[in-house]
C-alpha positions as CSV (number, residue, x, y, z in Angstrom):
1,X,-13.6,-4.1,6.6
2,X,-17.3,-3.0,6.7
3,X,-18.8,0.1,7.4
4,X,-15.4,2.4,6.7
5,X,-17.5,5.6,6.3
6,X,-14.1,7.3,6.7
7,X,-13.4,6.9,2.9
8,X,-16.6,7.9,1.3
9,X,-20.3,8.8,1.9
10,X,-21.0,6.3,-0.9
11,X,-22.1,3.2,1.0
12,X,-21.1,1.2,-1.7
13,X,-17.7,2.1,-1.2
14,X,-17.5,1.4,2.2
15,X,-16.5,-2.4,2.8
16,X,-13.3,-3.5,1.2
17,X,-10.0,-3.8,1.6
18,X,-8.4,-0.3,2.6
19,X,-4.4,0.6,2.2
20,X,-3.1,3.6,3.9
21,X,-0.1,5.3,2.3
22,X,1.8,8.5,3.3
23,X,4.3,9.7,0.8
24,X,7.5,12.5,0.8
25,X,8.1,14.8,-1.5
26,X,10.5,17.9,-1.9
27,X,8.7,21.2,-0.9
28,X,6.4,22.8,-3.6
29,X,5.9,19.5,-5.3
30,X,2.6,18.4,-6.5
31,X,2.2,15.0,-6.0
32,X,-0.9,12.8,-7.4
33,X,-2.1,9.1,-6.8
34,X,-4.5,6.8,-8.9
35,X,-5.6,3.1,-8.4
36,X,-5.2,1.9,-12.0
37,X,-8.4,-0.3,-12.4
38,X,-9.5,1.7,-9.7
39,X,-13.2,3.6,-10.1
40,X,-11.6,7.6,-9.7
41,X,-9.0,9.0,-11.5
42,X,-6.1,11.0,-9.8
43,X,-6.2,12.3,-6.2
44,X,-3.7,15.0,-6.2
45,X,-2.3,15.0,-2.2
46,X,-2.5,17.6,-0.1
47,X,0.1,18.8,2.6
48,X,0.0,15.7,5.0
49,X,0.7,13.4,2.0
50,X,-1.6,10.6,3.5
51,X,-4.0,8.5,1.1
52,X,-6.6,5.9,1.9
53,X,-6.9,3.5,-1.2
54,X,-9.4,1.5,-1.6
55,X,-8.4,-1.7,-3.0
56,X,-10.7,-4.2,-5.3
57,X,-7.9,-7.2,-6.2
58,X,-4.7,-7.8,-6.7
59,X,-4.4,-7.2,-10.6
60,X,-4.9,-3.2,-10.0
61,X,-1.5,-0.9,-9.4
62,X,-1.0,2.3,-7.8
63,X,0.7,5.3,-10.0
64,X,2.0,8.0,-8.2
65,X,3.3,10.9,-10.0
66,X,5.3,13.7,-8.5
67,X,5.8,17.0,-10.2
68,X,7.9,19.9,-9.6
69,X,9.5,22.9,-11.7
70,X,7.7,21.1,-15.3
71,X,9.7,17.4,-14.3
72,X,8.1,14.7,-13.1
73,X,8.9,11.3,-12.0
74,X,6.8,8.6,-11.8
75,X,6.4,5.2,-10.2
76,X,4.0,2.3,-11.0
77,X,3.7,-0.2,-8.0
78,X,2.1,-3.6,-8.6
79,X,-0.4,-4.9,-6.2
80,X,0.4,-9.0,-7.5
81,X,1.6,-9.7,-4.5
82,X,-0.9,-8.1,-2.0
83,X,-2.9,-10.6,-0.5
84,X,-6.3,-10.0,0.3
85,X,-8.0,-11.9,2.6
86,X,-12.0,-12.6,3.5
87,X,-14.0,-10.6,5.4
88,X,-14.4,-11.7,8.5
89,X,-17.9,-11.5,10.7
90,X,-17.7,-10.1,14.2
């Protein structure tokens, strides 16, 4: 995609390869996601639990980690599989 300047003012981050997520959680839980490999750290989601990712290849992973009462449980998910494909003009 090129010319997404609905993930950042940075134009360098705006072409690529974008995946939305929306996650659930119980009430009162703080819930965080990073791109491992990715260039930010966490993103700690706010109450609509939507993220737009922006992916560079397929060796990064997404960590999500939900907390709640001093627990937390989190989950790794590999992006191996993902297949990215060329941009394409027009």
């Amino acid at each position: 995609m090129a010319e997404y300047t609905g993930f950042s003012g940075n134009p360098a981050e705006q072409e690529g390869h974008y995946l939305a997520l929306k996650f659930e959680a119980t009430e009162g839980a703080t819930t965080t996601v990073e791109i491992i490999g990715g260039d930010h750290g966490p993103v700690e989601l706010d109450s609509d639990m939507n993220i737009v990712c922006r992916i560079k290849n397929d060796h990064q992973k997404i960590k999500v980690v939900t907390s709640l009462d001093g627990a937390s449980i989190t989950k790794v998910y590999d992006l191996s599989t993902l297949e990215l494909l060329p941009p394409t003009n027009g």
